[in-house]
N, C-alpha and C positions, 0 to 999 in steps of 0.2 A: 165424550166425557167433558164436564165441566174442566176450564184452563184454570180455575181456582182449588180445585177440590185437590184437599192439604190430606197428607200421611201424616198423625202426631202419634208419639209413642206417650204414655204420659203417666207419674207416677203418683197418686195421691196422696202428698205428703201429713196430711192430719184426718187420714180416716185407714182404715186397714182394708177396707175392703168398700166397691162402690153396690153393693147386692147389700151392703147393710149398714148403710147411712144410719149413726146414731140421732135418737131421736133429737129434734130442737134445732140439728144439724141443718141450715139448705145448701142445697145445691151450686150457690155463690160463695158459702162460707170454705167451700173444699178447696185448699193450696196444690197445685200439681207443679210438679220439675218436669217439662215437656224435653222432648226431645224431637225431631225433624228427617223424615226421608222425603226422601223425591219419587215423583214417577218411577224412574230407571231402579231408585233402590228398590222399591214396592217389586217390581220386573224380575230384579235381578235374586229379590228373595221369595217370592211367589214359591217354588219347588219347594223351599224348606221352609215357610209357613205350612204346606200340604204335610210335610212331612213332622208338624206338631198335632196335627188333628189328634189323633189316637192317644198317642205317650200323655199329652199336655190335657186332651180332653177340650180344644180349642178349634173354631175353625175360623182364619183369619182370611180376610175375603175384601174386595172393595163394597164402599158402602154398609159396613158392618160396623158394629163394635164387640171387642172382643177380651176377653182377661185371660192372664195366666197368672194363678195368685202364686203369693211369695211360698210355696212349699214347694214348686217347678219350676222355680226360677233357675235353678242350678241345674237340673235335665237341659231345659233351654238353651243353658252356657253350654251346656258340652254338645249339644246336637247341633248349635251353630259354629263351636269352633271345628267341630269336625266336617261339615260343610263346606266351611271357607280353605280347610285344608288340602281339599282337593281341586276349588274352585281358580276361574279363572283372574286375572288383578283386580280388573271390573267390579265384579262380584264379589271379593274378598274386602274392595273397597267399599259397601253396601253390608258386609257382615261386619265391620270394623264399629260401624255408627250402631246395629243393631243390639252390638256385643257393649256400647259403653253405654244402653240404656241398662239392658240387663243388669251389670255391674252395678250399677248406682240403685237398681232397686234392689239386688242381693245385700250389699250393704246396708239400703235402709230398712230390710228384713220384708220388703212393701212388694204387690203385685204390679203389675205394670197392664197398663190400659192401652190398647188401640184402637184409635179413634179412625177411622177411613173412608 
């Protein structure tokens, strides 16, 4: 694997969705609030990415990109705290970063992009 190839969580701050860029809109003009994993977190949360496939309708993978729009964002919250709650520190450390993307796009009502 590339030593650069970056995990971004990302939230599109002035579009609702990136499947329907308003016209006139490009692709430079879209604002995102990023958010950052590492390798280990990607590792440490692989199992409960798998475990969004179905519920979410998502399948979140290296080398992908992938949405889970703002109507699942709350599924999400609760299938990752429930995760972390049996998980190890490591791990729980890796659902902590995951859980403050999520939050900031349920607040901004927005879906949250992963970029990998």
């Amino acid at each position: 694997m590339d030593s650069n190839h970056r995990y971004i969580l990302s939230i599109p701050l002035n579009v609702d969705n990136l499947d329907n860029i308003p016209d006139g809109v490009l692709w430079e003009d879209i604002k995102f609030e990023d958010f950052m994993i590492t390798k280990g977190d990607y590792n440490n949360l692989f199992p409960l990415f798998c475990q969004f496939d179905k519920p979410l309708g998502s399948i979140i993978d290296e080398y992908e990109e992938e949405e889970i729009p703002a109507s699942k964002i709350q599924a999400a919250i609760e299938m990752t705290e429930k995760y972390a709650a049996t998980a190890p520190s490591e791990v729980r450390a890796s659902t902590e970063k995951l859980l403050a993307a999520f939050r900031r796009a349920k607040e901004l009502g927005k879906p949250i992009e992963f970029f990998f």
